[in-house]
N, C-alpha and C positions, 0 to 999 in steps of 0.2 A: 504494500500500500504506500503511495507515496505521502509524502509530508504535508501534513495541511486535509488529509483526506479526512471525509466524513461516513464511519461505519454505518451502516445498515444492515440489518440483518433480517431475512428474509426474503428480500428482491430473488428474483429467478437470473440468476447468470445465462452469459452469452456464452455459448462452447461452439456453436459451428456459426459460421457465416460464410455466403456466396459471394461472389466475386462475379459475374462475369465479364471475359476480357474480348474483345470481339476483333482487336489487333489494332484500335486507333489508342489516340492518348487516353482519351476516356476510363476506358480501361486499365492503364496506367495508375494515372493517379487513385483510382478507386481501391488499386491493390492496394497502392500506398496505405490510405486511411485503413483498409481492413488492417495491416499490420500493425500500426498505432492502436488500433482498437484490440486486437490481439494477444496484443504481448501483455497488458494492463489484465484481462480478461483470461488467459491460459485459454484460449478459443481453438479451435483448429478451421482452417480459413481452405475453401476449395476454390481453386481456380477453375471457372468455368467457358471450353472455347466450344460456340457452337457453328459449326461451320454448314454452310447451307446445302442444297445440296443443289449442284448446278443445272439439272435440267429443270427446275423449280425458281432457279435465279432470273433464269433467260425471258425477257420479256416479252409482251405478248405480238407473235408479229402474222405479219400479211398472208393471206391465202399465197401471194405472188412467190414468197418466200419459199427458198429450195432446203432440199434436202442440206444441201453445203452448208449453204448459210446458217443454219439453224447450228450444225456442227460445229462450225466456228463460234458461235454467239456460245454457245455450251465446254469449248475449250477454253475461253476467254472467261468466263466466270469463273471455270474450274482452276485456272491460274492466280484469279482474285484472291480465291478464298484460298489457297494452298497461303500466298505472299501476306495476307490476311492472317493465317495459322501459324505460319513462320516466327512472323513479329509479337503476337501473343506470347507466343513460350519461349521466346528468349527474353521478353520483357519480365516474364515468371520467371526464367533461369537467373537472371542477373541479381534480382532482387533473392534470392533464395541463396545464391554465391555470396552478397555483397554483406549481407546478415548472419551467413553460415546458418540461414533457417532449418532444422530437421523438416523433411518430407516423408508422407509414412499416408497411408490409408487405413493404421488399425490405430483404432481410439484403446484411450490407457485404461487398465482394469479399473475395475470400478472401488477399490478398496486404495487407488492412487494417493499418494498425500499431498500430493503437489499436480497441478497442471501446470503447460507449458504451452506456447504457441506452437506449431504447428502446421505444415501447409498441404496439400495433395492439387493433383493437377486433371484435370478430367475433360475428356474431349468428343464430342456430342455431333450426329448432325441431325438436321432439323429448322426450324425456325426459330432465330433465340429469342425474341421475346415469348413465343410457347413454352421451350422449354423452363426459361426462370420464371414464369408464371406458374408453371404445374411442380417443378422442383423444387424452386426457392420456399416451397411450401415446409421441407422438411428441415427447413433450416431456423436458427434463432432471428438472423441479420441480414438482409442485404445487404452488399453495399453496390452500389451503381455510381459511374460518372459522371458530371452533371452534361446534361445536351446540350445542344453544339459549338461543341469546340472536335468535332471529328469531321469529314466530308459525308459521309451518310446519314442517314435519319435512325441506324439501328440503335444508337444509346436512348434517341427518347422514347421509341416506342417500345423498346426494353424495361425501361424506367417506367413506365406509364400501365406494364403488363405486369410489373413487378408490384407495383402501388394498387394497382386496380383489383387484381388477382389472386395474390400467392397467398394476402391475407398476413402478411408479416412486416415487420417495422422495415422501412428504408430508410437507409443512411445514404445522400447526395453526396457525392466528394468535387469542389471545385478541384479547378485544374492546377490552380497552387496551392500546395497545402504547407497550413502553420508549421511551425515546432512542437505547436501542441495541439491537441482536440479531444475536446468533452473533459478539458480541467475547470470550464466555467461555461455551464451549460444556461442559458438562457430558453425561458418558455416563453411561447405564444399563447395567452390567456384571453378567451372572449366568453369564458363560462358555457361553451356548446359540448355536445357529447362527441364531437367528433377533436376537440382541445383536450376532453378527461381520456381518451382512449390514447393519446397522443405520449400526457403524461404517464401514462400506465405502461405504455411502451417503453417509455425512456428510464422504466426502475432502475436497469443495471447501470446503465451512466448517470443516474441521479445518483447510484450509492455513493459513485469511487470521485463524485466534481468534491474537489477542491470549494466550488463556490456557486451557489443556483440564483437567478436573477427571476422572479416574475413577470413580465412585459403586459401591462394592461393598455390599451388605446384609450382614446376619447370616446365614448357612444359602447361600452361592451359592457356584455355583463348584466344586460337589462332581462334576459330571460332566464339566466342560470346564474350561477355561485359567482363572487366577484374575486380576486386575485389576493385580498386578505383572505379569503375565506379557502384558498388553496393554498395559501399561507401555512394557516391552523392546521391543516391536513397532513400538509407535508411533514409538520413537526413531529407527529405521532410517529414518524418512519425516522426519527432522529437527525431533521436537516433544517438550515437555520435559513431557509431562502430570503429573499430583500424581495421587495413590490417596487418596479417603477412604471409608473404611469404618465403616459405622452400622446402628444395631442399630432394632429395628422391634417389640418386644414392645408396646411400651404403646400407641402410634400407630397400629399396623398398616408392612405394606410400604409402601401407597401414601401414606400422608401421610408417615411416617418419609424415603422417597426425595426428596418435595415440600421437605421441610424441608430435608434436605442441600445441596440445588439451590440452593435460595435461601439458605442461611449462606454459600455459595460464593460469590455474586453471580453466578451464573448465567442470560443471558439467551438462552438458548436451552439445551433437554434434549431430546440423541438417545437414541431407544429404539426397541428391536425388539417386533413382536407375534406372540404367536403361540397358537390358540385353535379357537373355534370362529369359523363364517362371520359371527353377528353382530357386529355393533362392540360392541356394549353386553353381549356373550359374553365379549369377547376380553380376555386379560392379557396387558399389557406389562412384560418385566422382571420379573413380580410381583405388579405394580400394577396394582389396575382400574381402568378406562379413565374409571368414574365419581371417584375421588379424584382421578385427573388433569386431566381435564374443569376441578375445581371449582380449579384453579389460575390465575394470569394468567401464566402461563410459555409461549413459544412451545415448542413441540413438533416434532423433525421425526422421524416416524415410518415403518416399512417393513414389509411382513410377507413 
């Protein structure tokens, strides 16, 4: 436990988290935070590459369209995604070299006295946002990239399969990531059920933050529990949160929230969503998901 940390006991710990890597930076950085998350947590982290499968890649073309041509459009994907696979696993190799990470696919007996981080590499084809939507089910964490900053669309609609779907917390990872995350966790509080599910998420990084901040807006709160009153709650789980409350007129909600977050020193912001089925529909806390987006704040979100 690091210095300054606040115990809790009872929180559900993290032991597995998904990764997936699809070969752009995205995936990258996302390892990153799993590892930061990781090593705190004794987790074991799977890298996950799904790679497509090329006659399903090839897009939809002309009756006029030969036999050849088809062949070639189905060699030229199958090259994508090979050069796509490549850059994955050696972006997992480096980082696994550069940490001397153990790799291993059998979890420690159950009578262990110590966990440890841990990593396995696993390679899929498929569609990946199906697969981390049906798989990522069996896991405690996602973690995902944040969208775009890669040339394709597969991180948001990964992201968005993964939020909508698996039914388990996501962690966002910007493309630059701090020195630290989730040593000062910051909430997104508007009193809705879809804020409490958020916080219920965030038990195992609430146990181990250093320091928890409340984030209340202007106008919240009118229908459910107010940011004291999750205050009182928290305390019962042994954590000494702060309430700040900030008004949103001139900014908007979603950079007004950005901005509290970061006066706080906040390196990680839990929040709930809740919306229509797009990502790029959906309001968290308030906030569209495009102000949030345009932040380097990790994110761990639920809907």
């Amino acid at each position: 436990m690091l210095e300054g940390e606040m115990a809790v006991e009872g929180e559900m710990a993290i032991r597995t988290i998904l990764v997936p890597m699809s070969g752009g930076a995205s995936g990258d950085s996302a390892l990153d935070a799993a590892i930061l998350v990781g090593r705190r947590a004794g987790a074991h982290i799977e890298a996950l590459h799904v790679a497509p499968d090329p006659r399903e890649a090839v897009p939809m073309v002309g009756e006029a369209s030969t036999a050849s041509m088809i062949e070639d459009l189905i060699e030229a994907a199958a090259r994508d995604a090979a050069r796509r696979a490549e850059r994955a696993r050696a972006a997992f190799d480096v980082r696994v070299a550069a940490g001397s990470l153990p790799c291993t696919d059998r979890p420690p007996p159950p009578d262990a006295a110590a966990r440890a981080l841990t990593l396995g590499w696993r390679s899929l084809v498929g569609r990946e946002d199906e697969v981390v939507a049906t798989r990522g089910r069996l896991f405690d964490l996602i973690v995902v990239g944040r969208p775009g900053d890669d040339a394709d669309v597969a991180p948001e609609t990964t992201l968005e399969a993964a939020l909508m779907e698996s039914g388990r917390p996501v962690l966002v990872s910007p493309p630059t990531l701090g020195p630290s995350l989730a040593t000062r966790v910051a909430i997104a509080w508007n009193g809705s059920t879809a804020a409490a599910r958020a916080v219920a998420s965030a038990g195992p990084f609430l146990a181990k933050a250093q320091s928890v901040v409340i984030l209340e807006g202007d106008g919240a709160a009118v229908d459910g529990a107010s940011a004291d009153d999750l205050a009182a709650m928290l305390a019962w789980r042994g954590l000494a949160p702060t309430v700040h409350r900030f008004r949103s007129e001139d900014a908007g909600i979603g950079q007004a929230l950005l901005d509290a977050a970061t006066g706080e020193g906040a390196d990680l912001l839990v929040m709930g969503g809740y919306g229509h089925s797009r990502l790029r529909e959906m309001i968290f806390g308030g906030a569209t998901i495009d102000a949030i987006f345009a932040s380097n704040l990790p994110l761990l979100m639920t809907h």
